[in-house]
N, C-alpha and C positions, 0 to 999 in steps of 0.2 A: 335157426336161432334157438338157443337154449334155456335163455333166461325170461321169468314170466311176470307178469305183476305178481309182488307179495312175498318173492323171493328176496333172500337175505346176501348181497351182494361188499366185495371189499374196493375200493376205487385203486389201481394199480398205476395211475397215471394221472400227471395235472396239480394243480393246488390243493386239492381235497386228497393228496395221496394218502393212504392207508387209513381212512375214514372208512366205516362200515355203517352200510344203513337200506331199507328198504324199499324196495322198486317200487313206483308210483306208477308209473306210464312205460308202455313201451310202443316205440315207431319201426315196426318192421320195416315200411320201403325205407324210412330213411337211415336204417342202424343205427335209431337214438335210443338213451332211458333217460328216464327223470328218477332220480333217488334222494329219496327224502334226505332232507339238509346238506347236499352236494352242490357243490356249483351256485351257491349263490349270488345274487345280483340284485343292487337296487333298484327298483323302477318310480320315477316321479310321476306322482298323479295329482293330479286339478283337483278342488274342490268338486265335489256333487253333491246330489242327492242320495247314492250310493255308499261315493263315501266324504260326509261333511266333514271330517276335519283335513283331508287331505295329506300330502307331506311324502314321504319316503316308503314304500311297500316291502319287504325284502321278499323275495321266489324264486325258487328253484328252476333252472334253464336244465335242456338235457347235453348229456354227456355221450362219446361216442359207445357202442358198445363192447369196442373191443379195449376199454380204457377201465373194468371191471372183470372180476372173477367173481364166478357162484359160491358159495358158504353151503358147505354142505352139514345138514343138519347131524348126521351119525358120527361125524366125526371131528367136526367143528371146524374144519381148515377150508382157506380159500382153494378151490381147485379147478383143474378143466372138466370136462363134461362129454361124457359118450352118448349114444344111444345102441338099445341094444332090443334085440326081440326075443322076449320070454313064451314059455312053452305053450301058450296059449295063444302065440301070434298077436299079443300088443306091444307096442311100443314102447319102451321108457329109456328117462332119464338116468344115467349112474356117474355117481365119484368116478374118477380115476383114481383115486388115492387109497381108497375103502373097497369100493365096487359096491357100497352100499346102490341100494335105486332111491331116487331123489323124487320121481313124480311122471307118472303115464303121461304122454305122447300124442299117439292112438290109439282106440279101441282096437279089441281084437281081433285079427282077420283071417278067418279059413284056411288062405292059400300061405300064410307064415307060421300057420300051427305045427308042433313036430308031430311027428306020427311016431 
């Protein structure tokens, strides 16, 4: 999975289509995100203590993940997502569109270093 909290995502599917906004949560077993102002939902809440005036809440529910593309920052466009292992043997993220890299992976590892 590609996408990580904090990243800057476009919704490609659903009611919130082509709304763009950022990743709150992400459920790896269950290939969900929560992105900020996506998919909202009322929920009715009781009077408390927590919250005394009670009434209508609105909050974001999550969305599938394959129902979102990554925003890649160098280039500005929604796009897919490689990884790729740089000469040092870490891992990362890149555009498909740019080839820019978008954000480490893994750290570095010996046995992926070029010689």
């Amino acid at each position: 999975m590609h996408i990580r909290v904090d990243d800057s995502v476009l919704v490609i599917a659903g009611d919130d289509r082509g709304t763009r906004g950022r990743v709150l949560t992400v459920d790896h077993a269950a290939g969900k995100l929560v992105v900020e102002g996506v998919n909202r939902v009322k929920k009715h809440v009781r009077r408390s203590q927590r919250n005394p005036q009670g009434g209508r809440l609105s909050k974001e529910m999550p969305i599938q993940l394959s129902n979102v593309l990554l925003i890649c920052q160098a280039c500005g466009a929604a796009t897919r997502t490689g990884a790729r292992f740089l000469e040092d043997g870490a891992k990362v993220r890149f555009c498909k569109k740019c080839s820019a890299g978008i954000g480490q992976i893994s750290p570095p590892k010996a046995s992926r270093a070029k010689k």
